[in-house]
Each structure stands twice: as structure tokens, then as C-alpha cells.
One Martini backbone bead per residue (centre of mass of N, CA, C, O) as a GRO file, in nm:
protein
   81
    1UNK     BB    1  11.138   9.962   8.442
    2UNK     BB    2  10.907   9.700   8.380
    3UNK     BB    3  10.643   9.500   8.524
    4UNK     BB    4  10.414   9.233   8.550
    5UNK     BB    5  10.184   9.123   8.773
    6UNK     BB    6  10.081   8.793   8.959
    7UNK     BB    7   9.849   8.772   9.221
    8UNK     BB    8   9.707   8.644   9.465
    9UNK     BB    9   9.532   8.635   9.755
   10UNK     BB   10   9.705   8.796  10.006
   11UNK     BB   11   9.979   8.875   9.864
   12UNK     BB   12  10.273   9.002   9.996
   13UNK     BB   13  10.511   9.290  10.011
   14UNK     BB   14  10.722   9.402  10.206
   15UNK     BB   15  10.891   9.640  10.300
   16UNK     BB   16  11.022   9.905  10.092
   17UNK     BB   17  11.248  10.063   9.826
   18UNK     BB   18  11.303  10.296   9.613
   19UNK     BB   19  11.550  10.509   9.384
   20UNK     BB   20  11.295  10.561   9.271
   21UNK     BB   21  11.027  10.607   9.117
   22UNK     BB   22  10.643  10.443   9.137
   23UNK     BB   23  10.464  10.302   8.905
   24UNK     BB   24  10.105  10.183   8.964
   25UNK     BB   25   9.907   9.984   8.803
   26UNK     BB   26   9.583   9.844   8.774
   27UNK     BB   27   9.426   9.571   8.572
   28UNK     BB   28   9.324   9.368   8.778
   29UNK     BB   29   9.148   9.386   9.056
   30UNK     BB   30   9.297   9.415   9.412
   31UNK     BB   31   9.549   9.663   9.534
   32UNK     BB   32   9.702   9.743   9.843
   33UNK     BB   33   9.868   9.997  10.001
   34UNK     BB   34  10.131  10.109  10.202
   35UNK     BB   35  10.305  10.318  10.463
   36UNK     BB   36  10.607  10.221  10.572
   37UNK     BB   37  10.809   9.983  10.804
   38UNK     BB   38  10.505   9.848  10.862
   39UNK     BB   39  10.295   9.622  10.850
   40UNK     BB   40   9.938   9.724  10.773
   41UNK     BB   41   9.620   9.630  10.685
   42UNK     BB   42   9.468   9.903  10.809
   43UNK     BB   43   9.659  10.127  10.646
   44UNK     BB   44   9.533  10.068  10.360
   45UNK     BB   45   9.477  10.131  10.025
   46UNK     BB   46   9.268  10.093   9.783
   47UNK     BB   47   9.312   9.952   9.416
   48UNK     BB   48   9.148   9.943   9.167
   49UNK     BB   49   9.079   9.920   8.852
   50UNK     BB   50   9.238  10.153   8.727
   51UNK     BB   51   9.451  10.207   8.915
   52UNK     BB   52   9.684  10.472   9.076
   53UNK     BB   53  10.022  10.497   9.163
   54UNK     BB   54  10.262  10.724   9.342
   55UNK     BB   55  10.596  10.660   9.436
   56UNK     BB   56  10.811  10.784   9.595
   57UNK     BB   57  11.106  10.762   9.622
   58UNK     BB   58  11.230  10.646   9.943
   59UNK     BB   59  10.960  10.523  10.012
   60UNK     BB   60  10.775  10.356  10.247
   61UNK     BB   61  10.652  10.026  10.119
   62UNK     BB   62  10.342   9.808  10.047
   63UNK     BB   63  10.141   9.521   9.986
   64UNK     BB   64   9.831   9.340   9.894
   65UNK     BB   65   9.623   9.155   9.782
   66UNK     BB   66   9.234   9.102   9.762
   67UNK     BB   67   9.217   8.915   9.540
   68UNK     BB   68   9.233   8.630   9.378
   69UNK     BB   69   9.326   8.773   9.119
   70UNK     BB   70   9.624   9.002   9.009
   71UNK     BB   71   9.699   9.287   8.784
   72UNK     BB   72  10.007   9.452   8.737
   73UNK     BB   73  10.198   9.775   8.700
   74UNK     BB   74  10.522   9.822   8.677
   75UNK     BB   75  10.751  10.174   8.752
   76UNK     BB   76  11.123  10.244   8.706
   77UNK     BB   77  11.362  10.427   8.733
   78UNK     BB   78  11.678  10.400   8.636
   79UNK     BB   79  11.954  10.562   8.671
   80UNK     BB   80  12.203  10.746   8.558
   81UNK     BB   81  12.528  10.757   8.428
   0.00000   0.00000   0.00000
């Protein structure tokens, strides 16, 4: 599955998880992530256009917009039955 976000400045994500694998590209402004099961805006790492992370499985972890708009593309696969 892939989505792709369009989100304002500020833009929160609450901690949560995926079953599978999930990678996020950012394509224009800067989006933040963060690992754990509380939001903490001071532990996340910013990652500008261009910028890449891999989520293994099962990570908590949480998100955050830090430009006025930002747009993302997210891919996770859904298990196979």
C-alpha cells in the first residue's frame, strides 16, 4: 500500500505502528519522526526533501510536520495471506 500526505506546519502524527515494514520519502519540506510510545518533540530527527527513513515492523514511533507544507509518500506491504 502507498499513500502520499500533504500536511500543514505543526501537523502531529500520535505514536503507533505498523505490521509490516514502512518506508517514507519526504518530497518537499521537512518532516520529523520520532521512536517510542510518547510523543516527545525533542527526541525526533528531522529529515529534509530528499530525506529517507526505513520503519522496521512493530517500532513505535510517531511524526510530526515541521514546514508550512510538507508532502510525504509512505509504502507498507500488507502481509499475504
Amino acid at each position: 500500500m502507498s499513500s502520499r500526505l500533504k500536511m500543514p506546519a505543526g501537523y502531529k502524527i500520535n505514536p503507533h505502528w505498523h505490521p509490516t515494514d514502512e518506508h517514507v520519502t519526504v518530497i518537499t519540506g521537512t518532516f520529523a519522526l520520532g521512536m517510542g510510545e510518547k510523543f516527545d518533540a525533542a527526541a525526533m530527527k528531522d529529515l529534509p526533501a530528499g530525506g529517507y527513513a526505513l520503519l522496521p515492523a512493530q517500532m513505535r514511533h510517531y511524526a510530526m510536520s515541521k514546514t508550512a507544507s510538507i508532502d510525504a509518500g509512505s509504502t507498507a506491504w500488507a502481509p499475504s495471506r
